[in-house]
N, C-alpha and C positions, 0 to 999 in steps of 0.2 A: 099671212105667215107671221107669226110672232117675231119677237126680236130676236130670242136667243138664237133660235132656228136659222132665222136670216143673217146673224151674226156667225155660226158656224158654218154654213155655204160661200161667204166670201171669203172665209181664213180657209177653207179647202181651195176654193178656185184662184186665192193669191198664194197658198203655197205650192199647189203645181205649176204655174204659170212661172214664178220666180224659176223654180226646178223642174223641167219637164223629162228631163232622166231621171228622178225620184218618181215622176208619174208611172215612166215606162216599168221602173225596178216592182211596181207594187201592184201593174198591170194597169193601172187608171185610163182611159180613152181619152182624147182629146186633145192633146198633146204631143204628137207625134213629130209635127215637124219641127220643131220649136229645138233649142239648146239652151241653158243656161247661160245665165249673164253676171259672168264673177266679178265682175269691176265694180269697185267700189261704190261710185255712182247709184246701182242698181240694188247691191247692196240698204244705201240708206233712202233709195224711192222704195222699198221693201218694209224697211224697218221700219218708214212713217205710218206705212199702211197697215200695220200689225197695229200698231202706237194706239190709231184710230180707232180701232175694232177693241182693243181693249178697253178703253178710255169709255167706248159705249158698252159694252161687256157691264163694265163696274158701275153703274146705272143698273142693272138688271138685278132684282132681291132673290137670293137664292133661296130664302126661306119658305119664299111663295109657290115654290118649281114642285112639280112632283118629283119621287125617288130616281125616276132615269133622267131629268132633266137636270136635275141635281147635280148626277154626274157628268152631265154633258157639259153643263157650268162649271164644272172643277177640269175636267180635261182640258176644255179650251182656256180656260186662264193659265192654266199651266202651260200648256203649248207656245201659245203669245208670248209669255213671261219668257220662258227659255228661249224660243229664237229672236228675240229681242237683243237680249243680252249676247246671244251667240254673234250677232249681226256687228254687234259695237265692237264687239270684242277681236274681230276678225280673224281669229287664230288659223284657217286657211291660208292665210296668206304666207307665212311663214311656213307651210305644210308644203315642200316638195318633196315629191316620194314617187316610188313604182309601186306601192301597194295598193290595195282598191280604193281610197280617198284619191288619187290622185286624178289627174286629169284622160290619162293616158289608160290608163287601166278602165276608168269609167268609159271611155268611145270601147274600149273591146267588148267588155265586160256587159252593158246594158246596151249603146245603140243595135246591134243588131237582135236582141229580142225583142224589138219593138211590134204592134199586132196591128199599127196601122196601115193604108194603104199604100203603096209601092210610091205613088207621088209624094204622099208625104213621107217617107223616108230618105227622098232624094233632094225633097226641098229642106229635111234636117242636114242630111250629107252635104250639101249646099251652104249652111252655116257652119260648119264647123272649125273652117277656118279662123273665124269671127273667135271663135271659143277659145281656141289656143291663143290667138293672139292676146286675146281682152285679161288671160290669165298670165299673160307676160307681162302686161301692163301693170297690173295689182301687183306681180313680185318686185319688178322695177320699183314702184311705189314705198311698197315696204321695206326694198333696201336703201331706199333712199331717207328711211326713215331714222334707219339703224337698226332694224328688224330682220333680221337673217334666217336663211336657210339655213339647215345640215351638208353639211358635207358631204357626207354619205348616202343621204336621201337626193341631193342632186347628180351626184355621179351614178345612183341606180337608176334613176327616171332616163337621162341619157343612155345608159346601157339599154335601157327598155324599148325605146324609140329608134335605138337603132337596130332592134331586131327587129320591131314592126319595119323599118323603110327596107332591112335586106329582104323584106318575102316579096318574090312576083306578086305583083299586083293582081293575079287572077288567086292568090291564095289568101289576098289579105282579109281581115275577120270581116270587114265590115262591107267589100263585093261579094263574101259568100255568103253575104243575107239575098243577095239578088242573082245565084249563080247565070251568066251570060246574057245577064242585062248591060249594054256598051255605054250608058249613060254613068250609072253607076260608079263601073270601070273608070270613067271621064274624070270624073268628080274625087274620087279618092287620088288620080294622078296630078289632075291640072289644079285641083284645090286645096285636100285634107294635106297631101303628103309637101307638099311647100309651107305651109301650114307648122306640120311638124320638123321641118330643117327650120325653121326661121326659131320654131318652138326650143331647139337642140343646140343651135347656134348662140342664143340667148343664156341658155342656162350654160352651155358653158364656158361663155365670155362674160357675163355677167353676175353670176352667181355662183360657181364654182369656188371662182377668184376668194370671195368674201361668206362662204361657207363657215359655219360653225363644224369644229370638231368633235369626237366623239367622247369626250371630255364636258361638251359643253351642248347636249343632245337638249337637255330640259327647257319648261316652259320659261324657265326660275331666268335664264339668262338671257330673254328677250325682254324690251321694253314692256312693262303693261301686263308680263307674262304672268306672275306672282299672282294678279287677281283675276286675268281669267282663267286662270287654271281652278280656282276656287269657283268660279261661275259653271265651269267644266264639269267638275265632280260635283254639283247641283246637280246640272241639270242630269248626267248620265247615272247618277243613283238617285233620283226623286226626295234626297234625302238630307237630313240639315248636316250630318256625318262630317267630320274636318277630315283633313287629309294625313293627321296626326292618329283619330283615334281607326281610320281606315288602316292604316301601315299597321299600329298593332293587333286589330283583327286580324290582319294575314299573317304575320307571325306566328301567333298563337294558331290558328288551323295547319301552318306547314310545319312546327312543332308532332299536333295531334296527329297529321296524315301519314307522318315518316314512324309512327307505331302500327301505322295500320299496313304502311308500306311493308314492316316487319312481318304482322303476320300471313298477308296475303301472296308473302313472298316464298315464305315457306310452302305454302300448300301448290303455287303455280312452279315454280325454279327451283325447292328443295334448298334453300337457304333465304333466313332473316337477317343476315344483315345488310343493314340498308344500302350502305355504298354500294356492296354487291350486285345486289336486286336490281339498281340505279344504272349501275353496267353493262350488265348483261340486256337488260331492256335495251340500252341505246344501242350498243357494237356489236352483239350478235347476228350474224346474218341470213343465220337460219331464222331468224322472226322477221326479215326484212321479202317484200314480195318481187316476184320475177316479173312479171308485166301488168300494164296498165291496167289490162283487163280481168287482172286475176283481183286487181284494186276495184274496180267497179260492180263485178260479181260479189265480191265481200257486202260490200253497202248495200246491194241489190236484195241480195237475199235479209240483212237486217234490216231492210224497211220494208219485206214482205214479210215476217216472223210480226215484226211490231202492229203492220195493218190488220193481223189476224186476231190479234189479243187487244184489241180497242175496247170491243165490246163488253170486255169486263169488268173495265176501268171509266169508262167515257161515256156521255150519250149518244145517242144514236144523232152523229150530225151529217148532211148531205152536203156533201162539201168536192171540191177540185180534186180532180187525182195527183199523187206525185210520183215524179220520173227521177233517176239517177240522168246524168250526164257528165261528158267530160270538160275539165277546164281547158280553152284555147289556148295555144303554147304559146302565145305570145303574150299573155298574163301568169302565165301559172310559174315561171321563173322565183320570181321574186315576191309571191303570194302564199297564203295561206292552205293550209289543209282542205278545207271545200266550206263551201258557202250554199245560200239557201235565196234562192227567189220566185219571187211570189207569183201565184197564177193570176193570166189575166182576168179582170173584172168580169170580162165580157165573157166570158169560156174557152175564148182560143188558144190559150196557151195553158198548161198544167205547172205546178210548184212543180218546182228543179231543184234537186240535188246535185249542186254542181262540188265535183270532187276534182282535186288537185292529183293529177296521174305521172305528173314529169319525176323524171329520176326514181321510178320505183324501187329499184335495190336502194333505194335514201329513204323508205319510207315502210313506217313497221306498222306489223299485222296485225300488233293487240290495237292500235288505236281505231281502227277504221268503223268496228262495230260503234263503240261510243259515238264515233262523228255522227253516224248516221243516226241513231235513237236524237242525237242534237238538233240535228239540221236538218230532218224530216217527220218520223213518226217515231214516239208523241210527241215531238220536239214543235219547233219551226213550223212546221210545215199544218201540223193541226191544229196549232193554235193561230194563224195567219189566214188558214180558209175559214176556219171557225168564224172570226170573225167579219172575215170581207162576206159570209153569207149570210150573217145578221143583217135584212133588207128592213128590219124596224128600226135599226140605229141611227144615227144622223153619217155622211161619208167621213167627214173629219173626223167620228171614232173607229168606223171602219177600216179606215185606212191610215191611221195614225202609228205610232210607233211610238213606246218608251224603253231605252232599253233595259233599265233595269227589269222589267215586268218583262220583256219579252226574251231577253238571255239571263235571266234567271229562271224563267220556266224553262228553256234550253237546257241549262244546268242543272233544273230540279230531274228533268228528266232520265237523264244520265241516270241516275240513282234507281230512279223508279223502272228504270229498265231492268234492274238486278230484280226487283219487286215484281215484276211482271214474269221473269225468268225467261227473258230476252238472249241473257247475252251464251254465247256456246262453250262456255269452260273458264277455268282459272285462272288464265292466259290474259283474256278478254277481261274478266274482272278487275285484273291489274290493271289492266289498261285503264279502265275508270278509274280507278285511287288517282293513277297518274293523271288522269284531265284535272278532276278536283283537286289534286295539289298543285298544277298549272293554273286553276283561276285564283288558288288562295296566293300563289306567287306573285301574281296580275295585281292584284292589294298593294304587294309590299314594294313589286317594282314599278308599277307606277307612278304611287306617291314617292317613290324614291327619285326614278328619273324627273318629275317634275316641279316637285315641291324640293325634296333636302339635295338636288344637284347631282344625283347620281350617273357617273359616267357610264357610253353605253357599255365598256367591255366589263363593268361591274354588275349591272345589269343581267348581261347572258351569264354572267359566274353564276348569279345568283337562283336563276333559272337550270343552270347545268348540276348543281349542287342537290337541287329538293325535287323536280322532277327526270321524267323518262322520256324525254321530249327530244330527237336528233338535233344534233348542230346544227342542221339545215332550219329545222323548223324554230329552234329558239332564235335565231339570226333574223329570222322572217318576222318573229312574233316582236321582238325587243323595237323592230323597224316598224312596227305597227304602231307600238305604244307613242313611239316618239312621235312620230306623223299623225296622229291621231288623243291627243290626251283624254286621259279619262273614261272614256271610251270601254277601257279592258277593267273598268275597277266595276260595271255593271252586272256581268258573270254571279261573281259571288255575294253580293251585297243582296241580290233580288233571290238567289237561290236562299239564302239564309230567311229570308224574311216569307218568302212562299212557304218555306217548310217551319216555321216559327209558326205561320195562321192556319199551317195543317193541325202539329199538336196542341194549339189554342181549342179547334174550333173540335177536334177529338175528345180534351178535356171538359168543353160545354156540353158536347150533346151528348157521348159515353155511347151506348149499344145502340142511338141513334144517328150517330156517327156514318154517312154514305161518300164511300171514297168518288162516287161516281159525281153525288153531288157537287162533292168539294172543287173537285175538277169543274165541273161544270160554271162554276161562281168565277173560277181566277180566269176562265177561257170566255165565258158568254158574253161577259160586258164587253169587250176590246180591249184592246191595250189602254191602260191605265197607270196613273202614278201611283208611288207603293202607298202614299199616305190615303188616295183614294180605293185601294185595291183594299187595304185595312178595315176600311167601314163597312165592307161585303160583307165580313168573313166573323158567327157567330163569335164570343168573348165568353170569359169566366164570370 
């Protein structure tokens, strides 16, 4: 085995070993019993090991590599380079929250799709213990450093864990991976759920107390925060972009979107003006749905419209089927719209579209179409089979992730869904202005709350003002950003830049211009960084 070869199979086998819920989430085997290990400690026996592997990496002449090995040199130095830096930087550790980074929402969320076998699922439910606690540690840690939580991100994560400890134990998420298995049962009573009171007791005897306000949400106000927040929007746009000329990109598109909010307001509601438009979208309740399941038939049917019309646009790839499902109520509270994971490697499980059903009279009808063209087909979901079924790749790009490159095809999607003649009326189209002016927002409040200190209740102004997005959901999203930096500036930054090397590579070729191909080039390689996604993609 060559070096680089052998150099990419132990950054795959130390980054699921560090993370073996990152294994489960992307369907990877071998990992099943395992939990992650947040404490510091593990942390920097991690980060040495990355260190190692690059250190030997830069030794290897890229000049010499053929064209995929090329990029298999570039993906993995970037990979290393960013959790490297991610690892020093520890911004976790100040990250208490109930949204999907958190600790709490991860056991709902991924241990129970796990595809291994029933032992090893109980010898993971057997550590989990371990997890909560080693995550107490680390915050203890950090406040002891002067590094604080949120306020509001602690007092949700407790709200969250105490609805996980009020459900009977025969309903909790993580026995009805094993319905009327009494070990199980055992193990979530005498283990996990002590576990999480000791977890609940902690946060709010310890961290509450010394909570950041919502005044002081950003990265800016933590020790150290200032520069890994710049390390953040690296690594989450692959891109050298400050956080100064990022805030005025998003400007300037929520500027351009609130003319387009004009006119597509007139053709779906019968009025352009925009505050109007903006209104009636959110408080209208006749655009809001009656139950769950009139929400998951919506999705159902847009991601069987989109798997029909593949073939006009994409190649012919054999790839995982995907399913709708619904989010478990004991994350879906204080979570997002719906989310997207990945099918097992092995074939056992199919890509999920897991949608968010709680409070449906809280949730409007123009968005759902969108979510799903996002977070399934074309979205998510074909370009994550696409690649975990490249068996000539190496796994580490199989299985890799950038988000720029991969929620900017998300987002480029959206679009191309109107392109496809996806979506089912005027209604639904607004709906998409409204996503896209929700990621150019993501721009501006981002680097707001991070960088220039923006408070959170300026924040949701800011979001309630230029999009169509309920209370509910900008409250959800603003709690993302904070818990998460950078993170949400990926969206539009990758969508721009996907569709910048579509009219590039149109202008090169002209009438031999193949939309199918083009697709084919941003999807075949894997996830990629955008500066390496650029080299693909014909030039003037």
């Amino acid at each position: 085995m060559d070096t680089l070869a052998r150099l990419g199979d132990e950054y795959f086998d130390r980054r699921f070993a560090a993370d073996p819920f990152l294994a489960t989430a992307f369907g990877v085997p071998g990992y099943e019993s395992d939990v992650p290990d947040p404490s510091r400690a593990a942390a920097a026996r991690h980060r040495a090991e990355l260190a190692r592997i690059a250190a030997e990496l830069a030794t290897v002449d890229r000049e010499t590599l053929n064209a995929s090995d090329r990029i298999s040199h570039a993906v993995l130095t970037r990979l290393l380079d960013d959790e490297q830096r991610g690892l020093r930087d520890g911004v976790g550790e100040v990250a208490v929250t109930a949204s999907g980074t958190g600790p709490v929402a991860q056991m709902i969320s991924t241990v129970p799709i796990g595809t291994g076998t029933d032992a090893a699922y109980l010898a993971r439910l057997d550590k989990l213990g371990g997890f909560f606690d080693r995550h107490l540690e680390r915050y203890r840690q950090a406040v002891a450093d002067g590094r604080f939580p949120t306020e509001l991100g602690v007092r949700q994560a407790i709200a969250q864990v105490d609805g996980v400890l009020a459900l009977p134990v025969v309903r909790d998420p993580l026995v009805k991976r094993l319905p009327g298995n009494a070990r199980a049962a055992e193990l979530v009573e005498s283990a996990v759920r002590p576990a999480l009171m000791r977890y609940r007791t902690a946060l709010a005897e310890d961290l509450l107390p010394v909570g950041r306000t919502g005044e002081h949400v950003g990265l800016c106000h933590v020790p150290g925060g200032t520069g890994a927040y710049l390390g953040l929007v690296r690594t989450h746009t692959t891109t050298g972009l400050t956080p100064e000329a990022i805030h005025q990109t998003g400007l300037d598109l929520v500027a351009r979107l609130r003319e387009e909010f004009a006119e597509r307001g007139g053709k779906a509601l019968g009025t352009s003006d925009v505050a109007e438009v903006l209104s009636r979208l959110r408080e209208d309740r006749a655009l809001r749905f009656s139950s769950g399941e009139e929400i998951v038939d919506v999705v159902t049917d847009a991601l069987r419209r989109a798997e029909e019309a593949v073939p006009d646009w994409f190649a012919d790839y054999d790839i995982a089927p995907c399913v709708v499902t619904e989010m478990d109520p004991a994350e879906a509270e204080n979570s997002v719209l719906g989310y997207y994971q990945a099918p097992a490697a092995d074939g056992s499980r199919p890509g999920m579209h897991v949608v968010n059903t709680h409070r449906p009279d809280l949730r409007s009808r123009f968005e759902y179409e969108v979510l799903a063209f996002h977070e399934s087909v074309p979205g998510h979901h074909l370009q994550i089979a696409v690649a975990q079924s490249r068996d000539d790749l190496p796994n580490f790009r199989r299985f890799a992730y950038f988000d720029a490159h991969g929620e900017g095809w998300g987002l480029y999607t959206e679009r191309l869904g109107e392109e496809m003649g996806l979506y089912t009326g005027e209604l639904s189209r607004l709906g998409m202005v409204s996503f896209d002016a929700w990621r150019a927002c993501r721009l501006v409040v981002d680097t707001g709350i991070h960088h220039l200190g923006w408070s959170r209740d300026r924040a949701i102004a800011y979001l309630r003002d230029n999009t169509a997005l309920s209370e509910t959901n900008i409250a959800n999203e603003v709690d993302r950003y904070i818990a998460l930096p950078g993170q949400a500036l990926a969206y539009m930054i990758g969508r721009l830049r996907i569709q910048h090397l579509r009219d590039r590579a149109r202008a090169a070729l002209g009438a031999r211009f193949d939309i199918r191909a083009f697709h084919h080039e941003i999807l075949a390689h894997g996830p990629l960084p955008l500066d390496t996604l650029d080299e693909l993609i014909p030039s003037v």
